[in-house]
MMTF fields as JSON, N, C-alpha, C and O atoms, coordinates in Angstrom:
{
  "mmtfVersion": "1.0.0",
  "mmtfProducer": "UNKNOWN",
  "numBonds": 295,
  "numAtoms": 296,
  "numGroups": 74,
  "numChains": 1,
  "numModels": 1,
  "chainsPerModel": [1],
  "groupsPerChain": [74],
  "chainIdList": ["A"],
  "bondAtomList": [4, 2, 8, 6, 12, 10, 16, 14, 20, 18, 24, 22, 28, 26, 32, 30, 36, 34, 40, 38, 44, 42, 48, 46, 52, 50, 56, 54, 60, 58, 64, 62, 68, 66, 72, 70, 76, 74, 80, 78, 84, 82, 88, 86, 92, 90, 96, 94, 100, 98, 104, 102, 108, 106, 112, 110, 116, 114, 120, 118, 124, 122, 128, 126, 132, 130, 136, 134, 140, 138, 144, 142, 148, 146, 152, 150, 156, 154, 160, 158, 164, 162, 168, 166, 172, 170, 176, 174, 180, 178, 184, 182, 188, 186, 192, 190, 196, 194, 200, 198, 204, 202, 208, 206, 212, 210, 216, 214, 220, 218, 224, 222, 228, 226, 232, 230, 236, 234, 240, 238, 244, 242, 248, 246, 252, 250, 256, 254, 260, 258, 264, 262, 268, 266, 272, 270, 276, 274, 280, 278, 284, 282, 288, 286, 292, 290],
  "bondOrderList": [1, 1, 1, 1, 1, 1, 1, 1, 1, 1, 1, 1, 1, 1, 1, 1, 1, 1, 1, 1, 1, 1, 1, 1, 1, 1, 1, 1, 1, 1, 1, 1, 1, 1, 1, 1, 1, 1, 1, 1, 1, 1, 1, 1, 1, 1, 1, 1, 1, 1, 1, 1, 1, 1, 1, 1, 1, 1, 1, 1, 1, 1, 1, 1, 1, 1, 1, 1, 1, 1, 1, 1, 1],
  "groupList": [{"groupName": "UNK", "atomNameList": ["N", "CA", "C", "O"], "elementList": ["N", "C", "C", "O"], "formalChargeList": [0, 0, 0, 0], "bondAtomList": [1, 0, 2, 1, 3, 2], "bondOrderList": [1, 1, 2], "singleLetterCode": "X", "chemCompType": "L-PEPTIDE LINKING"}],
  "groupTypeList": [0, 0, 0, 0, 0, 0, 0, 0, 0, 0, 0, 0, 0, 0, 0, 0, 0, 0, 0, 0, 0, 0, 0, 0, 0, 0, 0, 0, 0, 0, 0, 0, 0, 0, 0, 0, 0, 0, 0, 0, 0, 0, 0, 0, 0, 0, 0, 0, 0, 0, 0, 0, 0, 0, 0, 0, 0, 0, 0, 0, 0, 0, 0, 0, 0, 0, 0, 0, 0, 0, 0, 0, 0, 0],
  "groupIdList": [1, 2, 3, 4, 5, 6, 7, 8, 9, 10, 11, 12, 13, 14, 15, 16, 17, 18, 19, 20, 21, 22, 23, 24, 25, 26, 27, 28, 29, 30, 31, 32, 33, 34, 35, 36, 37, 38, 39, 40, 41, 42, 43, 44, 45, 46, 47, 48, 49, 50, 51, 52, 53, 54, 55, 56, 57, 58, 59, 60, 61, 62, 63, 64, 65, 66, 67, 68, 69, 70, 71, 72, 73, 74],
  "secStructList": [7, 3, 3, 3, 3, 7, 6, 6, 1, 7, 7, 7, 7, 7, 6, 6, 4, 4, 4, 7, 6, 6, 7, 7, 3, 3, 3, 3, 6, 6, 3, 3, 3, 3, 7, 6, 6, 6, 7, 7, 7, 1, 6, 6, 6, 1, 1, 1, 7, 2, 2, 2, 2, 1, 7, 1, 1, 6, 6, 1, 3, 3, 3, 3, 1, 1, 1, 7, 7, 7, 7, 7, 7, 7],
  "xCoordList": [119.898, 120.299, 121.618, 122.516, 121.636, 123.068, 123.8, 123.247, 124.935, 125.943, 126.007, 125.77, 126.628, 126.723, 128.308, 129.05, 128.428, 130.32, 129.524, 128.896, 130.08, 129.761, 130.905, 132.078, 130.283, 131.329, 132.351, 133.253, 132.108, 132.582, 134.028, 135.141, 133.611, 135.148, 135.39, 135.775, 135.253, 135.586, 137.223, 137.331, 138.507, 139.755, 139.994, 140.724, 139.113, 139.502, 140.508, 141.143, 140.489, 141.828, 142.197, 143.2, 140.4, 140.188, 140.345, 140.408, 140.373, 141.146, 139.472, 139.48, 138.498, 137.365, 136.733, 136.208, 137.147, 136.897, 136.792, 135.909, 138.135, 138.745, 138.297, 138.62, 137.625, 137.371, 136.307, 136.056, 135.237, 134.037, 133.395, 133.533, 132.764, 132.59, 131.799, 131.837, 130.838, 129.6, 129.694, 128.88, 130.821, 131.298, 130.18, 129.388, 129.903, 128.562, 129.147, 128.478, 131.27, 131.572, 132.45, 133.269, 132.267, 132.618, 132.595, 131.791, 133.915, 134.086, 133.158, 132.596, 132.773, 131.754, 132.148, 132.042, 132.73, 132.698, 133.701, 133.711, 134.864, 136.315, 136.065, 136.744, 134.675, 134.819, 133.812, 133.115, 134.043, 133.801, 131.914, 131.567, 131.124, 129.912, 129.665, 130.228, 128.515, 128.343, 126.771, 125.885, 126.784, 125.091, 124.449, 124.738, 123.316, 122.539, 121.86, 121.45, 121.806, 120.541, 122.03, 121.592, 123.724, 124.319, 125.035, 125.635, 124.598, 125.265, 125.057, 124.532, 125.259, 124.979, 125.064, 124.44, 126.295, 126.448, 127.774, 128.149, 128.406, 128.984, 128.628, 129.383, 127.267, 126.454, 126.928, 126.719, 127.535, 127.145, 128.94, 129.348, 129.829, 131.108, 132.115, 133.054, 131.512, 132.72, 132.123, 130.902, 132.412, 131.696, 131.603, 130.702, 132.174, 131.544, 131.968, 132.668, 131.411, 131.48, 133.024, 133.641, 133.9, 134.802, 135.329, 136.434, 134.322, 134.302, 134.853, 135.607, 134.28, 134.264, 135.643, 136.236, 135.895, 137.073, 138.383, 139.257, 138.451, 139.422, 139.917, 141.001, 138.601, 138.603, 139.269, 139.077, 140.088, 141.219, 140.962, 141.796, 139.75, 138.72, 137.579, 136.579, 137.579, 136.575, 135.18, 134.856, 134.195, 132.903, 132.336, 131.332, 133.099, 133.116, 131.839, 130.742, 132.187, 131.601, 130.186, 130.196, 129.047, 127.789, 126.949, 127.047, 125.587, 124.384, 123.893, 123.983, 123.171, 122.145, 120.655, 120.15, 120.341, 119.067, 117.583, 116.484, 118.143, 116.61, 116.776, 115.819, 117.46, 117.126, 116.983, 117.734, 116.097, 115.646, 116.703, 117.741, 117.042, 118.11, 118.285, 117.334, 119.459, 119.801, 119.296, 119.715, 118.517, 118.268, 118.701, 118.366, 119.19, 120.137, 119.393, 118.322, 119.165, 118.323, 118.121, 119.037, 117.082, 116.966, 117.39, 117.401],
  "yCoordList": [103.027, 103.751, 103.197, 102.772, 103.245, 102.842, 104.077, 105.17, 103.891, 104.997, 104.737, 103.772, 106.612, 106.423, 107.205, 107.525, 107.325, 107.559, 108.818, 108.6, 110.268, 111.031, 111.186, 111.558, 110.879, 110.957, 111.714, 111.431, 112.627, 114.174, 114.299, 114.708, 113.87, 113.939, 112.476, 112.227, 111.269, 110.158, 110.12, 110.441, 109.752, 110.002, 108.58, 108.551, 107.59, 106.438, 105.369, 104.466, 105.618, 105.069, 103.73, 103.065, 103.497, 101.896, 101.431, 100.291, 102.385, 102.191, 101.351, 100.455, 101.676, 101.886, 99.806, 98.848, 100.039, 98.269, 97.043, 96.261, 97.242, 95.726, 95.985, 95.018, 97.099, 97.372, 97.078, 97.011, 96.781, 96.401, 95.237, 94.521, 94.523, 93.586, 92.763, 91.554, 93.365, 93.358, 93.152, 92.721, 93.574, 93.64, 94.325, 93.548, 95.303, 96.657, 97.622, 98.418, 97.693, 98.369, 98.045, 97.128, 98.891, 98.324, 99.19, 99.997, 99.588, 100.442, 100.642, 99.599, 101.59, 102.03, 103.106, 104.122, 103.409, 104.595, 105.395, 106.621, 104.499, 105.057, 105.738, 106.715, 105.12, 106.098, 104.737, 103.999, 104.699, 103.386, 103.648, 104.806, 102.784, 103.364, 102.274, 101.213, 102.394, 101.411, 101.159, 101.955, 99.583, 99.139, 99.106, 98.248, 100.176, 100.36, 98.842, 98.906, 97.7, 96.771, 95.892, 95.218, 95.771, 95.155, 95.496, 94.87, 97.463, 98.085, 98.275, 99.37, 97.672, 97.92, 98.752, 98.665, 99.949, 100.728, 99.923, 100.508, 98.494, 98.112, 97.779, 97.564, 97.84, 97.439, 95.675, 94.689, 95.743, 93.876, 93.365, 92.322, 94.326, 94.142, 95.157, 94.855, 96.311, 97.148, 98.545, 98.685, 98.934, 99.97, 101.335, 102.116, 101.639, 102.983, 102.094, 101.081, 102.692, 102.839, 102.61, 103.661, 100.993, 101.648, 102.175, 102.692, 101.973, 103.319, 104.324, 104.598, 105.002, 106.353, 106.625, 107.676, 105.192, 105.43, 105.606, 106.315, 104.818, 104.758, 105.67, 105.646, 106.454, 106.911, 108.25, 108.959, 108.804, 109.87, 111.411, 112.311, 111.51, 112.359, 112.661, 111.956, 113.464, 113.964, 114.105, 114.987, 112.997, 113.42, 112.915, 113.319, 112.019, 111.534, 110.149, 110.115, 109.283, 108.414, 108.566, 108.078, 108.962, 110.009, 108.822, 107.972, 109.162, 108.402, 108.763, 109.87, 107.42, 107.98, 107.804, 106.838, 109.106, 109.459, 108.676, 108.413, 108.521, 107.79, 106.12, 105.345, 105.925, 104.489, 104.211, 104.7, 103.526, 102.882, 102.942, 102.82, 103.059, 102.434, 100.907, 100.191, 100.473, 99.12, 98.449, 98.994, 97.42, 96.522, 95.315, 94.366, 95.19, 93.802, 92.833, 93.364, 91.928, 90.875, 89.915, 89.209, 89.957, 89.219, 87.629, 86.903],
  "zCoordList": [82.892, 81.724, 81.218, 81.945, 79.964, 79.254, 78.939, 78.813, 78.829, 78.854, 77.34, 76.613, 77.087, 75.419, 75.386, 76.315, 74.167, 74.039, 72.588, 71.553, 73.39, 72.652, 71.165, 71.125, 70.425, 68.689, 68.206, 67.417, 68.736, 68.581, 69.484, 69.152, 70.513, 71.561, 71.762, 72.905, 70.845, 70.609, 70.016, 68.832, 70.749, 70.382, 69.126, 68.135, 69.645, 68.715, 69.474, 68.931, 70.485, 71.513, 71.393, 71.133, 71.824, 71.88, 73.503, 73.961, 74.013, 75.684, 76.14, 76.984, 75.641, 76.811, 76.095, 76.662, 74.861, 74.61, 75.526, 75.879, 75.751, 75.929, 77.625, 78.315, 78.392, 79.61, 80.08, 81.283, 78.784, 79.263, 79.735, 78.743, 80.594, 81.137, 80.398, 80.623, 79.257, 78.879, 77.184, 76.368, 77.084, 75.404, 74.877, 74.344, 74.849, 74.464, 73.77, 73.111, 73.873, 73.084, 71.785, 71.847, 70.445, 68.918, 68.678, 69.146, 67.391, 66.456, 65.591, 65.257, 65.091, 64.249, 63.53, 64.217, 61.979, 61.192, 61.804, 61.694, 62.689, 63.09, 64.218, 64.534, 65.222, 66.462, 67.028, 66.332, 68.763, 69.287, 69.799, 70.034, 69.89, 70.291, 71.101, 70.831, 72.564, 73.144, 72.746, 72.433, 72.898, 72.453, 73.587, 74.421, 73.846, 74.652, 75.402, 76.561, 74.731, 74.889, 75.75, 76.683, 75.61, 76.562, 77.768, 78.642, 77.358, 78.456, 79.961, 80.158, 80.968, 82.319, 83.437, 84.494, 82.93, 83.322, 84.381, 85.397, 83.961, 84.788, 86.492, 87.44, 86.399, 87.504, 87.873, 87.168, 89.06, 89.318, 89.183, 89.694, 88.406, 87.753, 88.85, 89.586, 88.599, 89.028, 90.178, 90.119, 90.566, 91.587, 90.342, 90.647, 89.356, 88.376, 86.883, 86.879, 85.755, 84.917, 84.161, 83.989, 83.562, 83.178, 81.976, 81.812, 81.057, 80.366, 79.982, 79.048, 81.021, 81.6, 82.605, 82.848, 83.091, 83.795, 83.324, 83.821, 82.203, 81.788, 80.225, 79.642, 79.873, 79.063, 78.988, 79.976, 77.931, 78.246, 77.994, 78.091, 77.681, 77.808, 78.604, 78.468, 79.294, 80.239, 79.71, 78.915, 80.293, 79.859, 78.591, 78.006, 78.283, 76.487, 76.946, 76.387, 77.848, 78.43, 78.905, 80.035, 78.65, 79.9, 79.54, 78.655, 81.076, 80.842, 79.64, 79.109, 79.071, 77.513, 78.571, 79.143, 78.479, 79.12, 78.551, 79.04, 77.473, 76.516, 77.117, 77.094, 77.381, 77.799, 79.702, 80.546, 79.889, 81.113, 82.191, 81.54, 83.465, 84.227, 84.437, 84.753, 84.26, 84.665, 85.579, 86.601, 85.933, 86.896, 87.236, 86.528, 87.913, 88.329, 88.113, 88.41, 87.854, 87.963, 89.281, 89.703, 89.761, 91.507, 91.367, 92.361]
}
């Protein structure tokens, strides 16, 4: 599954950008969104999500349930 960045409690920080391994996250309409099809969930990079880690809001970062879980590639 790819993680999504809920809009609503999106501060605009920019913190969670420059954190991603995957570059999946971009400004969009003054609030940052991640692209499901490069997001990994930081699988293979980092032991969680940093995202989510570094993001200054609680919970803003979550799995997007509609998409597949990540698979590493063998």
């Amino acid at each position: 599954m790819a993680l999504k960045i809920i809009a609503s409690q999106c501060t605009s920080c920019s913190a969670c950008e420059a954190e991603c391994p995957n570059v999946a996250i971009s400004e969009k309409n003054g609030t940052f969104v991640i692209n499901p099809k490069k997001c990994t969930e930081c699988l293979g990079h980092f032991d969680a999500p940093q995202c989510a880690a570094v993001c200054p809001v609680d919970n803003t970062c979550v799995i997007d349930t509609s998409y597949p879980r990540y698979q590493i590639p063998a």
